[in-house]
C-alpha positions as CSV (number, residue, x, y, z in Angstrom):
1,X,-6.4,-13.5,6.8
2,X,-4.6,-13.2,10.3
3,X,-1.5,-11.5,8.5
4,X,-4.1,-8.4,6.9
5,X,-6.2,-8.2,10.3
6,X,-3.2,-7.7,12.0
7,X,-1.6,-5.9,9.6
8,X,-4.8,-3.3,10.0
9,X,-4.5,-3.2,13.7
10,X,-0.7,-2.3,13.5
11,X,-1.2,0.7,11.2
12,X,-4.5,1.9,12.8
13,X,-2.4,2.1,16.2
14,X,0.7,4.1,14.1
15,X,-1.8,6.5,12.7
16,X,-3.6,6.8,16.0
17,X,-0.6,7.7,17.6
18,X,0.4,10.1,14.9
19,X,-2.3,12.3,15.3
20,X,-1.8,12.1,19.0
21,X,1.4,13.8,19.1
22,X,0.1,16.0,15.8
23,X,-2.2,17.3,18.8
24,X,-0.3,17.7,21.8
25,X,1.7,20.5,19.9
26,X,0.6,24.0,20.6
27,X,0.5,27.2,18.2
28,X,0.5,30.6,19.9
29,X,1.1,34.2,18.6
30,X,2.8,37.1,20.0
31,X,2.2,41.0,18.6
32,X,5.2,43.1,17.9
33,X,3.9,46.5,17.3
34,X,7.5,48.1,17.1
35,X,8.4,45.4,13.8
36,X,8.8,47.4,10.9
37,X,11.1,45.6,8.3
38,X,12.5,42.6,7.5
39,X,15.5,42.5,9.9
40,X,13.1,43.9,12.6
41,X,11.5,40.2,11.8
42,X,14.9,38.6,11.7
43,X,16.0,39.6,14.9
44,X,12.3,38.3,16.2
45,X,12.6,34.9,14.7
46,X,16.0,33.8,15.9
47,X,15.3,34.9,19.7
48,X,11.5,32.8,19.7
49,X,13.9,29.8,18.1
50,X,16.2,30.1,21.2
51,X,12.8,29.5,23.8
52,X,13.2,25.8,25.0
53,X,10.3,23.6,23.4
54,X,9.6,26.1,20.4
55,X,9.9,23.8,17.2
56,X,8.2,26.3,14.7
57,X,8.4,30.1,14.0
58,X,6.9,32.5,11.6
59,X,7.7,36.2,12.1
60,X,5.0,39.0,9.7
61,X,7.0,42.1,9.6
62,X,3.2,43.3,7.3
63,X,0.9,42.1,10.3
64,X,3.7,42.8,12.7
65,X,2.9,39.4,14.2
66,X,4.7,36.2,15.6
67,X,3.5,32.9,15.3
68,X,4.9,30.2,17.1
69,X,4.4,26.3,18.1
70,X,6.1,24.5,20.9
71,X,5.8,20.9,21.0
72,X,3.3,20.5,23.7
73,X,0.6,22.7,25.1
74,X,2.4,22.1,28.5
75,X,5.5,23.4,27.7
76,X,4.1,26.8,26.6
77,X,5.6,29.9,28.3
78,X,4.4,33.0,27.5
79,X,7.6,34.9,30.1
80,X,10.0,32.9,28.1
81,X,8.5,34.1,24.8
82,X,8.3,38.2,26.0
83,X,11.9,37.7,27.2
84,X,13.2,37.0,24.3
85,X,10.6,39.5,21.8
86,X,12.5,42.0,24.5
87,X,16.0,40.3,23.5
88,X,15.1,41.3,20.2
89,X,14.8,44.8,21.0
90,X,10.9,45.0,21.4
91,X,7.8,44.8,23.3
92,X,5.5,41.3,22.7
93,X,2.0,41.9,23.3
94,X,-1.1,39.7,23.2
95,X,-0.1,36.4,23.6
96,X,-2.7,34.0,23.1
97,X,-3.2,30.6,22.2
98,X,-4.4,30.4,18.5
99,X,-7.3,28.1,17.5
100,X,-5.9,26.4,14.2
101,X,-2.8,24.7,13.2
102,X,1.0,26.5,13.0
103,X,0.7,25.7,9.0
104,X,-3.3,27.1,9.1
105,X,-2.0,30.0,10.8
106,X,1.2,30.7,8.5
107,X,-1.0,30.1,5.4
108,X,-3.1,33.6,6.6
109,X,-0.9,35.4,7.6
110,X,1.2,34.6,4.4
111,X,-1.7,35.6,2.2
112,X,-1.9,38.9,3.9
């Protein structure tokens, strides 16, 4: 009976501290009005994947939008992410902070 109740605490605490760190990590998107094709969103996605702390990127050529999640909400930076949209070869606009999940987020804009 010990072995179970313990057993139970140990996996309660793993999945508490799962969703922990699922929640620390941050989503954010960036408009790129200039985007028009497919290389456009190319050239997007492999300049957000240089940004320090950025562990997820989606880039909608359609939408002309970039979604992107760094690993905490603290490590967001929103000159780091315009700098390198302008690396690309464009101007970011309207960074904000977005209100679901990275794989929420990808799942719209996929549909679109």
């Amino acid at each position: 009976m010990k072995a179970i109740t313990l057993l139970s605490l140990v996996l309660t605490s793993a999945l508490s501290l799962a969703s922990l760190r699922a929640d620390e990590a941050a989503s954010f998107q960036v408009k790129v009005p200039e985007m028009t094709c497919s290389n456009c969103a190319w050239s997007v996605t492999e300049e957000l994947k240089k940004v320090e702390h950025v562990t997820e990127v989606f880039v909608d050529p359609k939408t002309k939008v970039a979604i992107f999640s760094f690993d905490t909400a603290e490590a967001a930076n929103e000159k780091a992410v315009l700098a390198a949209v302008k690396q690309a070869g464009y101007q970011g606009s309207g960074y904000a902070k977005l209100k679901t999940t990275f794989a929420e987020a990808k799942a719209a804009l996929s549909k679109s």
